[in-house]
TIGU-551619 format. One record per residue (C-alpha): x, y, z. Coordinates in Angstrom, 3 decimals, decimal comma. Example, Ala and Ser with C-alpha at 12.3 -4.5 7.8 and 13.67 -1.06 7.14 Angstrom:
! residues 2
+----------+----------+----------+
!     east !    north !       up !
+----------+----------+----------+
!   12,300 !   -4,500 !    7,800 !
!   13,670 !   -1,060 !    7,140 !
+----------+----------+----------+
***
This chain:
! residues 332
+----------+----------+----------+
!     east !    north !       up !
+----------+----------+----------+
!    0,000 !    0,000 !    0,000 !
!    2,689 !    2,357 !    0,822 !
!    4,214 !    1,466 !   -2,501 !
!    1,294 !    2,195 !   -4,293 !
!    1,106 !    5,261 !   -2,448 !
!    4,490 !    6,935 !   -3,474 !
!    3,889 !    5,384 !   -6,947 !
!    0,454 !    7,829 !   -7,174 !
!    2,199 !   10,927 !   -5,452 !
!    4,882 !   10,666 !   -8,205 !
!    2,311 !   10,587 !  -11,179 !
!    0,188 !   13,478 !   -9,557 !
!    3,355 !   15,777 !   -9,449 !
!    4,341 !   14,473 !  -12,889 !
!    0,686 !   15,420 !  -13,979 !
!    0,871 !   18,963 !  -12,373 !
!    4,290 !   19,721 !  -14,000 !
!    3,416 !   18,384 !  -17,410 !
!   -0,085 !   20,144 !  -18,187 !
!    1,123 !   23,376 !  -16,247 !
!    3,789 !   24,026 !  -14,843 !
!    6,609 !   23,631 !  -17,105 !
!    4,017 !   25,409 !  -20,156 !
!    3,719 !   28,333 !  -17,571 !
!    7,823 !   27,949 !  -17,205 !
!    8,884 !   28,073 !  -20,695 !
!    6,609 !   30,714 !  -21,465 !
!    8,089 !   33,078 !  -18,857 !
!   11,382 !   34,906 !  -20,374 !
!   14,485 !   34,677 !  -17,545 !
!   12,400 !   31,806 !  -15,551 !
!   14,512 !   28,517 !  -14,575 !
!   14,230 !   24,791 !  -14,665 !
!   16,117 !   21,942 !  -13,316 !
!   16,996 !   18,578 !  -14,450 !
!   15,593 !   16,172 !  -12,459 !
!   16,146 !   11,975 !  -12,079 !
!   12,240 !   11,046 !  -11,358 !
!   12,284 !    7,590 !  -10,034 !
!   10,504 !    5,923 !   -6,803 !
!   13,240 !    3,386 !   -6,743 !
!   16,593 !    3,243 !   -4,874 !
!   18,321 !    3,015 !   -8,484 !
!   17,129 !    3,718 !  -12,209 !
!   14,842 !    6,635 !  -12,852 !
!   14,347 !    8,856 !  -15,837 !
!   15,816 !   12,232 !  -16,077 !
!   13,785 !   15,391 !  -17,616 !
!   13,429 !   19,037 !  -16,791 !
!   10,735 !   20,635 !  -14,426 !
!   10,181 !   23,543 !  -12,608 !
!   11,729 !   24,444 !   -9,415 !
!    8,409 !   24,199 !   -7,751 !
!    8,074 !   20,848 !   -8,948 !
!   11,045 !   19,538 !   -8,435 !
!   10,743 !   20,521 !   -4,836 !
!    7,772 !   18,445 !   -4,437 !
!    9,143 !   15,386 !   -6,126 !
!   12,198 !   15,225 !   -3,613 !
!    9,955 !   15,447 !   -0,669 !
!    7,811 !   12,631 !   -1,865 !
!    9,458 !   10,609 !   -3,776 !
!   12,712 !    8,842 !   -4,452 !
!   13,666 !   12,101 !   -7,118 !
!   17,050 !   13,583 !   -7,130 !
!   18,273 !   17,054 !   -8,728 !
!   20,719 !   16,020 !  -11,739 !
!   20,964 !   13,228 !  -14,367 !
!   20,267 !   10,099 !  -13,171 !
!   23,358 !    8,553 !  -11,204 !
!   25,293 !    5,118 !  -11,577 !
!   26,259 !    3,458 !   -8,112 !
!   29,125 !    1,994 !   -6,553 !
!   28,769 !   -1,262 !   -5,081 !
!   27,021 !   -0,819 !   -1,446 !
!   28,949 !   -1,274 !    1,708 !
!   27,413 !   -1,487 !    5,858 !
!   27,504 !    1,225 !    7,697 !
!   26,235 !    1,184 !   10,949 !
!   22,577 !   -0,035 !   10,655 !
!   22,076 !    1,197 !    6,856 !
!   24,833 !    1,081 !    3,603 !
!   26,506 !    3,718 !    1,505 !
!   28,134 !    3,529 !   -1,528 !
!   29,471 !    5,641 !   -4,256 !
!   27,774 !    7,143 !   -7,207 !
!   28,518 !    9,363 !  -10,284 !
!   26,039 !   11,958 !  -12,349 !
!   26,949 !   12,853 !  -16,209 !
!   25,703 !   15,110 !  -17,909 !
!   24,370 !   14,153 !  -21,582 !
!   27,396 !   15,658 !  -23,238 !
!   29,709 !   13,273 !  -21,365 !
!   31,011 !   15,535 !  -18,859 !
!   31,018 !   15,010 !  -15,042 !
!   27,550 !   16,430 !  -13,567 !
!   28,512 !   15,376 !   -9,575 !
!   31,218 !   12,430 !   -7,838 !
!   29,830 !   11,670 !   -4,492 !
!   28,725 !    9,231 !   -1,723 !
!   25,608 !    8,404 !   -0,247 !
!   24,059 !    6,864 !    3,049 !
!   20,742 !    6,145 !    4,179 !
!   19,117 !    7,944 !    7,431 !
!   19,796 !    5,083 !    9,540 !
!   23,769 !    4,415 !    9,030 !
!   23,953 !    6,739 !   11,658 !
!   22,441 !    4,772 !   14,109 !
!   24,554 !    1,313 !   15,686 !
!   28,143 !    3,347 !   14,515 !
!   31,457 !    2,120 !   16,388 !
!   32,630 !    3,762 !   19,390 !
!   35,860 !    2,526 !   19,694 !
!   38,675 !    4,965 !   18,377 !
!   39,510 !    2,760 !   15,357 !
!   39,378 !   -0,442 !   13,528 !
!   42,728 !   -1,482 !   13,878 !
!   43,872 !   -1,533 !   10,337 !
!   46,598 !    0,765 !   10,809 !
!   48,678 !    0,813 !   13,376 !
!   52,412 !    1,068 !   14,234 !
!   54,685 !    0,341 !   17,596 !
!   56,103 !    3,760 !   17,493 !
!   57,819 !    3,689 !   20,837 !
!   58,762 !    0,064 !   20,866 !
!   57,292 !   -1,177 !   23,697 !
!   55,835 !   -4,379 !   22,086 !
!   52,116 !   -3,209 !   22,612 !
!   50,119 !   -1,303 !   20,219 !
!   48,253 !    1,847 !   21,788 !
!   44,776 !    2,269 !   20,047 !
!   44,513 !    5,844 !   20,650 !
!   48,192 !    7,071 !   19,986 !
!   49,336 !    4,007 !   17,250 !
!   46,753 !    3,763 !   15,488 !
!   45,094 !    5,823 !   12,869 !
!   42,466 !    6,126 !    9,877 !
!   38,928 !    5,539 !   12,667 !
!   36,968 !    2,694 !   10,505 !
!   37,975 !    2,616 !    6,798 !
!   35,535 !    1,982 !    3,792 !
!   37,280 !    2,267 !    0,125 !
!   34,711 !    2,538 !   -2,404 !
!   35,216 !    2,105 !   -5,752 !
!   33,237 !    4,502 !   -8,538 !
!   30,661 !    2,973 !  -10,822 !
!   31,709 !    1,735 !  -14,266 !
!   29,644 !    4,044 !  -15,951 !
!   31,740 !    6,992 !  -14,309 !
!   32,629 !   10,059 !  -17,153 !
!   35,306 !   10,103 !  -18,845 !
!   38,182 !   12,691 !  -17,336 !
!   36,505 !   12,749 !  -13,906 !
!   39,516 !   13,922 !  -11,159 !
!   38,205 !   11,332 !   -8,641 !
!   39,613 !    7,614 !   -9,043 !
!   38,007 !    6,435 !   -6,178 !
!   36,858 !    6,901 !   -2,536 !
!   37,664 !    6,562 !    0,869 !
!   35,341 !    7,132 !    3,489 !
!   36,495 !    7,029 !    6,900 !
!   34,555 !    7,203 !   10,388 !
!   36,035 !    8,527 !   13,390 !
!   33,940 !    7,735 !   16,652 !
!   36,270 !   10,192 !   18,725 !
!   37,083 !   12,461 !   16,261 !
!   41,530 !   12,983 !   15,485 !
!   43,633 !   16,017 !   15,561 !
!   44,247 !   18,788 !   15,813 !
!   43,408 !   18,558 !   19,422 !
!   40,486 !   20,946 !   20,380 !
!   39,265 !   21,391 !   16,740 !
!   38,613 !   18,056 !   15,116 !
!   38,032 !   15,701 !   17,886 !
!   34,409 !   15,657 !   17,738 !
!   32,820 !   12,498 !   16,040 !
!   32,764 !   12,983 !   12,184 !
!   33,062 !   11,687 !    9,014 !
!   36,248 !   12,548 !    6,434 !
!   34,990 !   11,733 !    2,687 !
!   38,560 !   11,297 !    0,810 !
!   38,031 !   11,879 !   -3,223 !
!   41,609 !   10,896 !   -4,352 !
!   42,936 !   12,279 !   -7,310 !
!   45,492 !    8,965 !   -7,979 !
!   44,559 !    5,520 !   -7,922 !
!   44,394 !    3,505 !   -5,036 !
!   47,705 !    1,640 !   -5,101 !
!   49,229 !    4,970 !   -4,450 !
!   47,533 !    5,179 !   -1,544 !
!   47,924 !    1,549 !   -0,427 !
!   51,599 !    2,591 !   -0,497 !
!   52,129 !    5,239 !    2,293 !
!   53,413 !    2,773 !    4,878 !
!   53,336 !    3,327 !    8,692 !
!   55,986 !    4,412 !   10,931 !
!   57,111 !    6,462 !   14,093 !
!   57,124 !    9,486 !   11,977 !
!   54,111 !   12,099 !   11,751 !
!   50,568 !   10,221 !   12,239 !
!   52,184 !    6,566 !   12,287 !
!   53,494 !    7,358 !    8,695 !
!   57,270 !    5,807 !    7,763 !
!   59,517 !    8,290 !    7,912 !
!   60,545 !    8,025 !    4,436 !
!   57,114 !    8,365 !    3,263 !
!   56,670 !   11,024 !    5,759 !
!   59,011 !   13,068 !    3,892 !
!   57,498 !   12,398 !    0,695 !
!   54,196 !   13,389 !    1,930 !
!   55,215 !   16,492 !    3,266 !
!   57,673 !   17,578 !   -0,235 !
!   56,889 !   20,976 !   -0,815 !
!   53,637 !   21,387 !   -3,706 !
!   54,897 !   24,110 !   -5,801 !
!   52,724 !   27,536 !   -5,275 !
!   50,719 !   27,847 !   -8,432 !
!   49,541 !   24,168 !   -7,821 !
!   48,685 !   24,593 !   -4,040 !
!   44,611 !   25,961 !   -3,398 !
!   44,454 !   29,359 !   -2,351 !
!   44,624 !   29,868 !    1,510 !
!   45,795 !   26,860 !    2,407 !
!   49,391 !   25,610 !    3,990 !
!   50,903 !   22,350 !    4,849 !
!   50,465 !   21,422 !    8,461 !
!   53,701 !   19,615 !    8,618 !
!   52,664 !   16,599 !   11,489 !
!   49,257 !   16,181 !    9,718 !
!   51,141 !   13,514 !    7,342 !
!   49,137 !   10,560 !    8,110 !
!   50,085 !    6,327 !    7,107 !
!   47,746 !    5,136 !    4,705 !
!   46,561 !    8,081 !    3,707 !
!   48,940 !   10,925 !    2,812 !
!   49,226 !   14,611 !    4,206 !
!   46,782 !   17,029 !    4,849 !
!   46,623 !   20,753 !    3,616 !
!   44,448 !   23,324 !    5,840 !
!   42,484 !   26,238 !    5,108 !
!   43,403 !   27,971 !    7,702 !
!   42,315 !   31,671 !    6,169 !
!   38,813 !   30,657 !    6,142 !
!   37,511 !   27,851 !    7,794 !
!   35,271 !   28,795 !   10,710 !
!   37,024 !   26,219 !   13,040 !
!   40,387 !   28,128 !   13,078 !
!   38,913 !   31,048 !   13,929 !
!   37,187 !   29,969 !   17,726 !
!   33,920 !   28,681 !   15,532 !
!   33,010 !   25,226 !   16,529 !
!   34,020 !   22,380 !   13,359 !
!   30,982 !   21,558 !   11,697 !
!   31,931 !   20,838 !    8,339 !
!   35,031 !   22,149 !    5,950 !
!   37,218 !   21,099 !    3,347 !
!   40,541 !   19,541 !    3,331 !
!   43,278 !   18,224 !    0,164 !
!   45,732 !   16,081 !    0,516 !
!   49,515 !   16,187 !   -0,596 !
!   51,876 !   13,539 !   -1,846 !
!   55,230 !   13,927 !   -3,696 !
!   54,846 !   17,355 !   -4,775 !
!   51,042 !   16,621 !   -6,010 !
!   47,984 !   17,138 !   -5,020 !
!   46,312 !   13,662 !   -3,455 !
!   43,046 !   14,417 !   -2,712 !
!   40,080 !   16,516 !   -1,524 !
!   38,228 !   16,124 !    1,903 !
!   35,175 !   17,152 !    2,946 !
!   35,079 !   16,683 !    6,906 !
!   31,750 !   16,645 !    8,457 !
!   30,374 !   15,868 !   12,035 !
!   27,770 !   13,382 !   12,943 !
!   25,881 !   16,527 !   13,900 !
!   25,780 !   18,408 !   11,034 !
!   24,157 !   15,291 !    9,352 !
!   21,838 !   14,901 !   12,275 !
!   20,844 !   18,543 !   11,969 !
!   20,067 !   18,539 !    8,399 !
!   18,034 !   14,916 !    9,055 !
!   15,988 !   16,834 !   11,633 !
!   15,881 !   20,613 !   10,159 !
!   18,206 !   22,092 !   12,308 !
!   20,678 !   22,669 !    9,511 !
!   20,337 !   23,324 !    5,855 !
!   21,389 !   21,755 !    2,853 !
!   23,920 !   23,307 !    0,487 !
!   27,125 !   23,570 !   -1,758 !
!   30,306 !   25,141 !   -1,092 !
!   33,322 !   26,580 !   -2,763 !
!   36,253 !   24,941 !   -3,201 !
!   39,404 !   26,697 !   -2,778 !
!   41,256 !   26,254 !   -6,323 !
!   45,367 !   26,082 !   -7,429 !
!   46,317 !   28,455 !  -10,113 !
!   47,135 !   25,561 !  -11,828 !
!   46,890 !   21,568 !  -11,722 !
!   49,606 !   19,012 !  -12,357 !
!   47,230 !   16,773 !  -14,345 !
!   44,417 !   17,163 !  -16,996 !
!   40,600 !   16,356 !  -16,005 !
!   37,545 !   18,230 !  -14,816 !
!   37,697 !   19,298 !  -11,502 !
!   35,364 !   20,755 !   -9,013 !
!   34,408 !   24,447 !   -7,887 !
!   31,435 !   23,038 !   -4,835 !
!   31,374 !   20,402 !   -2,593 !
!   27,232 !   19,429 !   -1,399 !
!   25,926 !   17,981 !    1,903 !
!   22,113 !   17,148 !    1,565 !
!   19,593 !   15,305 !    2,992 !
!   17,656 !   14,044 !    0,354 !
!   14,026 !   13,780 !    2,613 !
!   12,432 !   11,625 !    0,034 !
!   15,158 !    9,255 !   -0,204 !
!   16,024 !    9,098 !    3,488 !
!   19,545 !    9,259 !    2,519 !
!   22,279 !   11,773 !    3,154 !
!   24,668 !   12,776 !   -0,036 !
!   28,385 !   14,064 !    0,052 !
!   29,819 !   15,080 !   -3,459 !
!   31,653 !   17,377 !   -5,751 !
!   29,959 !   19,035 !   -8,562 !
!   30,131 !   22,124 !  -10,972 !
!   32,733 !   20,895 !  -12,647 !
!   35,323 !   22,491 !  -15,231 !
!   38,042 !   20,926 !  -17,419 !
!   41,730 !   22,164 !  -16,389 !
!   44,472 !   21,222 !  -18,393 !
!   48,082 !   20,218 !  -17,433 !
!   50,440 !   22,880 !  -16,378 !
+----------+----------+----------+
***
């Protein structure tokens, strides 16, 4: 019955758009329509253009999502629900969005231990392994991106990591969040940053990789190289320091992080805490996109992104993190 339901809500809106709203919409001069992926399914749909007022009332009661319609990732637990990775492209073959999404309810039945073990070094010898200080990385998921992911797309693939207690820097991040890591090189790259008594558990050859200076035209503007924020199995971390809220006596809600690795950049980081999402679950908080902080310049071709998103898609009962308005940036 519920089913049935959602299946009628999504024809009446469909109805309503097609014999008036859109008409009234295309007849206006200067008025605006979005692209819209109208499904009542967790997957598949059909894309097509409506009116903002329409499209609003498809997301609220049904599965609809703003954009093409996306490709997913193969589905991984997280706490009592899944996430997984997805991509939207746009009809000419460019990137629309790169992003991850979990339902309502992954946020219930998380781990509360400071990590999952994965990573972890003896750093002062003592033959025991401290969780807190010798271990990094919180729980770990690596997703990969769909198949059907466009063409030129700077992400290769994801990794998502919880952290029940939060991690430095001490006072700012150690509230319970999420890190979403886009990398910008494949995985084995990553996979190769060993651990080690230097920086965050990182081998102190690798540490010094990490932390080789990015020449300025291809660092983001605003942003500097915290040094000990080189991290095993991961890579190093660059800061906004100028303008994110949290460096500035603002509590960390969310903000945006890249990484560094032999001169390159690594990846890009949104950073978000479990009550941010909770807040835009419950109304509290809004939904929105960001700017990104951009290099003069990028080491490597592809389309790369101006906005980062964090919305709670009602409808869906799901929570998405991604990258979007894209632009094609070539070597140099």
């Amino acid at each position: 019955m519920i089913r049935r339901t959602r299946i009628l809500a999504t024809a009446a809106v469909l109805a309503a758009t097609t014999a008036s709203t859109i008409p009234a919409a295309h007849a206006t001069t200067g008025s605006a329509t979005t692209v819209m992926c109208v499904t009542d399914s967790a997957d598949g749909g059909n894309a097509t253009t409506v009116a903002p007022q329409a499209a609003a009332r498809l997301k609220e009661h049904t599965r609809s999502y703003e954009g093409p319609c996306a490709a997913f990732g193969p589905a991984q637990d997280l706490g009592n629900g899944t996430l997984r990775s997805y991509t939207q492209t746009n009809a000419d073959g460019t990137p629309y969005a790169v992003g991850v999404t979990f339902t309502r309810d992954a946020l219930a039945g998380l781990p509360t231990d400071m990590n999952d073990r994965h990573h972890c070094y003896d750093v002062n010898g003592d033959g025991v392994i401290d969780q807190n200080t010798e271990c990094v990385g919180g729980y770990e998921h690596p997703l990969a991106l769909p198949d059907q992911a466009p063409a030129g797309l700077s992400t290769k693939w994801v990794l998502v990591n919880y952290n029940p207690k939060g991690h430095g820097l001490p006072g700012i991040y150690d509230v319970p969040h999420f890190d979403f890591h886009f990398y910008l090189k494949p995985k084995a790259v990553r996979d190769g940053i060993r651990m080690g008594p230097c920086g965050l558990v990182i081998n102190c050859d690798d540490y010094a990789t990490a932390t080789k200076p990015i020449d300025p035209q291809y660092m983001p503007a605003g942003y500097m190289d915290h040094k000990e924020a080189a991290e095993g199995a991961m890579g190093n971390h660059l800061m906004d320091t100028d303008d994110s809220p949290e460096w500035h006596g603002q509590p960390f809600t969310h903000t945006f992080m890249y990484g560094g690795w032999d001169g390159d950049l690594l990846f890009q980081e949104p950073m978000i805490t479990n009550a941010w999402f909770e807040g835009l679950a419950d109304g509290t908080n809004t939904s929105g996109c960001y700017p990104i902080n951009q290099p003069a310049a990028w080491q490597q071709d592809g389309s790369y992104p101006r906005q980062y998103c964090i919305r709670y898609e009602k409808g869906r009962h799901d929570f998405t993190v991604s990258l979007t308005d894209f632009y094609q940036a070539q070597k140099g």
